[in-house]
N, C-alpha and C positions, 0 to 999 in steps of 0.2 A: 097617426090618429090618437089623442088623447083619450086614456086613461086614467083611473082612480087606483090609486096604488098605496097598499099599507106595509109599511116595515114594523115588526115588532120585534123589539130589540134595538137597544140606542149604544151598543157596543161600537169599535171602531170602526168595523166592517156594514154594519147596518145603517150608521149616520153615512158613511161615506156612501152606500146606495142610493139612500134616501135623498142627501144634496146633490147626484149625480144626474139623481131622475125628477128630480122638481125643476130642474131646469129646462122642461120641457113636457109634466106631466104633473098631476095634481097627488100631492103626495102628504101621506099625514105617516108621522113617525112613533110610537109608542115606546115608551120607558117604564119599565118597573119600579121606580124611586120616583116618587112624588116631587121627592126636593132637589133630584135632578132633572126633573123637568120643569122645575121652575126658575133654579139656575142654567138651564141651556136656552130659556124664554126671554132673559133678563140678558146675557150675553151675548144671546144669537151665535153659541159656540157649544161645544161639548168640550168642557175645561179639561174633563179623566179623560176621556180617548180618544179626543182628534182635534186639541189644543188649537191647529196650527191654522184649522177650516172655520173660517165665517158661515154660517147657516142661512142660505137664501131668503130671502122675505117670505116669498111663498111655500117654503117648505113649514109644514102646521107641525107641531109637538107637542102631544097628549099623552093623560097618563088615566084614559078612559080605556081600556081594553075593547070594551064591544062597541065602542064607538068608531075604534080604530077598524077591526071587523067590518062593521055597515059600511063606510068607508070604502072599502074593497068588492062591495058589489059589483059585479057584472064587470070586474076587473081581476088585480093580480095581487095575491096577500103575502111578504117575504117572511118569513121566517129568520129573524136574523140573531136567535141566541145563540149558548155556547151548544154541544151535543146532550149534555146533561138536564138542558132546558124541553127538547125538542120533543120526547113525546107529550110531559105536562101542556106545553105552546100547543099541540095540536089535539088535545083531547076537548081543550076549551073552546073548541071552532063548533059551532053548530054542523049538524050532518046537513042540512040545507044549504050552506054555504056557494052561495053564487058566485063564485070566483076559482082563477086556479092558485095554485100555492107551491111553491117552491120555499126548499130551505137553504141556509147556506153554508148551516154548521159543517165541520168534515172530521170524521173520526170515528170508533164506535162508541156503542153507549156502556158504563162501566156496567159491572156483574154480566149484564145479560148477553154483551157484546155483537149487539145488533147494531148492521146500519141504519141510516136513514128508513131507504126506503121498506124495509123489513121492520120498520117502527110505523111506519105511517099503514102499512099495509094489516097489519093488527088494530092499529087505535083509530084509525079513521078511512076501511076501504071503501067508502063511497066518495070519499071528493077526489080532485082531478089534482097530481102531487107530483113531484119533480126535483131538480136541485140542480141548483145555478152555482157554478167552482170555476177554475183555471187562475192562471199565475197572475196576480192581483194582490199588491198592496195595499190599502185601505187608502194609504194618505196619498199616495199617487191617485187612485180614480176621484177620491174628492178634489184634487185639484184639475180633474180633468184632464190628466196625463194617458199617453196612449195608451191601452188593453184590452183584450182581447178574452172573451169567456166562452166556455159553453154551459146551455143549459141541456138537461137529461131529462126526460121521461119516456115511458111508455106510451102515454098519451101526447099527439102529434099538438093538441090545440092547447098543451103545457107548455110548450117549449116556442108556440108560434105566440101566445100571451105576453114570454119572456122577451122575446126578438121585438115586439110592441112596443114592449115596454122600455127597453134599456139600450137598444139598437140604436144610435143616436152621436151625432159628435165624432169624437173622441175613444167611444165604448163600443166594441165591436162585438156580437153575440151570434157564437155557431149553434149547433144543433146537434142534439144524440139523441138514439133511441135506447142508448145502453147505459140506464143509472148504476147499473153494479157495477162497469167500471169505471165510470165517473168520481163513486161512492170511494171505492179503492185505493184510485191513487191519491182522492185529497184524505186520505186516512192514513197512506202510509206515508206521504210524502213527508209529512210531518216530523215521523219517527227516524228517517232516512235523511231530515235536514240534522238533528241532534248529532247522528253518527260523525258530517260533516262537519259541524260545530266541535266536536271532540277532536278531529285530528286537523282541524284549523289552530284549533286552541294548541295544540301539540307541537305545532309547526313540523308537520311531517311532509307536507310540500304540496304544490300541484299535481305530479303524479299519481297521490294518496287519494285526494280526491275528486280524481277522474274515475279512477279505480271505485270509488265507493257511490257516485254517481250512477255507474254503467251495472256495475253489479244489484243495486239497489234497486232499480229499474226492472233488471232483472227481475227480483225476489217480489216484487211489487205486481209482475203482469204473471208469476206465477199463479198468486193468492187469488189476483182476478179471473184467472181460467176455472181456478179451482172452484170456485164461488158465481160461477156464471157469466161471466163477461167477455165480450168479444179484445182479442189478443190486439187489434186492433188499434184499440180507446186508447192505450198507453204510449201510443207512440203521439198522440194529442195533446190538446191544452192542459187536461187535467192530470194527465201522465207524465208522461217528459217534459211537458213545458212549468207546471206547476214546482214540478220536483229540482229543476234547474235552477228558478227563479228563490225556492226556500233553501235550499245550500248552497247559496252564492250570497245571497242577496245580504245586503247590512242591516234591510229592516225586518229580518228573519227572526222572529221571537223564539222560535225552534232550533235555530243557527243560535242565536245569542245562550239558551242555557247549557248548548255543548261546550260551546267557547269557555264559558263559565266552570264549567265543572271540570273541563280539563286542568283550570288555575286552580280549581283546590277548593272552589267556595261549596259550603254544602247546599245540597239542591233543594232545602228549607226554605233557606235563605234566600237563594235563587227566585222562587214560585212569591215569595211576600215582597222582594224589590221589584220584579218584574211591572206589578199593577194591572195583566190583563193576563189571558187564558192563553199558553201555552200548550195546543190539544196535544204535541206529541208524548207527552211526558203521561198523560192518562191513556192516550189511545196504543200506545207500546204494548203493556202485555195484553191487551184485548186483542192487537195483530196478533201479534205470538201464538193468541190462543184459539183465535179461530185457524190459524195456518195448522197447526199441531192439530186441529180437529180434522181439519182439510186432508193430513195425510203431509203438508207442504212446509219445505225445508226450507227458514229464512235466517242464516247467521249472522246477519248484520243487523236486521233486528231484534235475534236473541242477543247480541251482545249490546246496545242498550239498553234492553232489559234489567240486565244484570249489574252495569253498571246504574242505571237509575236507582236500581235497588239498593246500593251500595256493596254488591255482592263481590263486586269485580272494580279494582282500578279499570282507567282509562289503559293506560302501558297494556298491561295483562290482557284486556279486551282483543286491544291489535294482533298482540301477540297469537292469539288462539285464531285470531280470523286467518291470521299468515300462516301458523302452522296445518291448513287445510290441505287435504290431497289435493292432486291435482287432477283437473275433469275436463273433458269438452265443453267450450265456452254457451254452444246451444245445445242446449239439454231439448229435449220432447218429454221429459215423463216430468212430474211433479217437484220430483227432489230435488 
């Protein structure tokens, strides 16, 4: 059934939705740079972040905000900034807002170390909120390549808007009621792709990062127990499949500044070549710090912490992780 669908955000991830779902849905896309949306008008591309995708005829790119809004009536409004964007994005939505809203950032927010939906549920608890994650590469789903998401809400007619809208082709869309741990894993998966980037970079081998995989995972559906989330979720798209897909994958922005910083580049350096948002690198010690408030013990995200920080070589890091006692592999308490 056709939809009116607005993406705000012209980032890699939000063009790549947006040309995904105008192929079969009427879809207006918003940008915050005026003279990037008149260079993606003139190209029919997004030159900075998704070079390689021609932009559908039909897909509209405006740099009208409330236009993009109206837009979304009695439809579905994405949220496609960085996590740093995401309550400002949703403060600006009228409390009227006839549409539901999902977002797609993943990570927390710095200082206050809120997720998503603990942002959305302070700044705007009247509209209907959610958030669409799983293992998805940006420039795979623009090109229509196979994947697989879920969206999360609380609200059932959030997640059945999502399935409307994006369930199509190629783009395959499950269902959760459980945003906090939806929220979770695409937060830490992030921080747990770096870890992999680092002893990829090492060349400490496959075994290293099986090992840093399985434990990660681990330390990942702790924080989600701890924080409310069914232990469940993490064996899913946005748990183990996301997390699989960012420490393997080549197109891992996350994977790529461990790699990096295992060679010696400093991580300055790293964040200004990159050209786009690496969340792991901010959303580290926000994990860190809500885990430590949780009571919940994660050493492989304190050790890129430490190493982000500069606090800790890479070597040294390992070191400290291997020197750990040894414990039963399923814990039941927190630590």
């Amino acid at each position: 059934m056709p939809m009116n669908i607005a993406v705000l955000g012209a980032g890699a991830w939000g063009t790549a939705l947006a040309v995904q779902a105008s192929r079969h849905q009427a879809v207006r896309l918003w940008a915050r740079d005026e003279a990037q949306v008149a260079k993606m008008r003139s190209l029919r591309r997004n030159a900075r972040y998704l070079p390689e995708v021609v932009l559908p005829p039909a897909l509209v790119v405006g740099h009208d905000f409330d236009a993009a809004v109206r837009h979304a009536a009695g439809g579905l409004l994405v949220v496609a900034t960085p996590m740093a964007g995401l309550g400002e994005t949703l403060r600006r939505l009228p409390a009227s807002l006839d549409a539901s809203v999902l977002w797609l950032c993943k990570g927390f927010e710095a200082v206050s170390c809120r997720l998503g939906h603990e942002i959305a549920r302070e700044s705007v608890p009247a509209l209907r909120v959610g958030v669409l994650s799983g293992p998805s590469f940006a420039l795979e789903v623009a090109r229509g390549q196979p994947t697989a998401l879920v969206a999360a809400s609380g609200d059932a007619s959030v997640c059945a808007a999502a399935v409307a809208a994006f369930h199509a082709g190629n783009l395959r869309v499950y269902t959760s009621a459980d945003p906090v741990g939806v929220e979770v894993g695409g937060a830490v998966k992030n921080v747990l792709a770096i870890a992999t980037g680092l002893a990829d970079g090492m060349a400490l081998g496959l075994n290293a990062r099986a090992a840093l995989v399985t434990r990660g995972l681990a330390e990942m559906t702790r924080l989600g127990v701890a924080l409310g989330a069914d232990a469940a979720t993490f064996m899913g798209l946005s748990g183990l499949g996301d997390l699989v897909l960012t420490t393997t994958g080549d197109l891992s922005r996350n994977r790529g500044v461990g790699l990096r910083l295992a060679g010696g580049q400093p991580l300055a350096e790293i964040l200004a070549e990159l050209g786009h948002v690496a969340e792991g690198v901010a959303s580290a010690p926000m994990v860190l710090q809500r885990a430590r408030a949780s009571d919940v013990e994660m050493p492989i995200v304190e050790a890129v912490v430490e190493v982000l920080a500069g606090r800790l070589a890479p070597a040294l890091a390992l070191e400290a992780l291997m020197r750990r006692e040894s414990r039963a592999e399923a814990q039941t308490d927190p630590s």
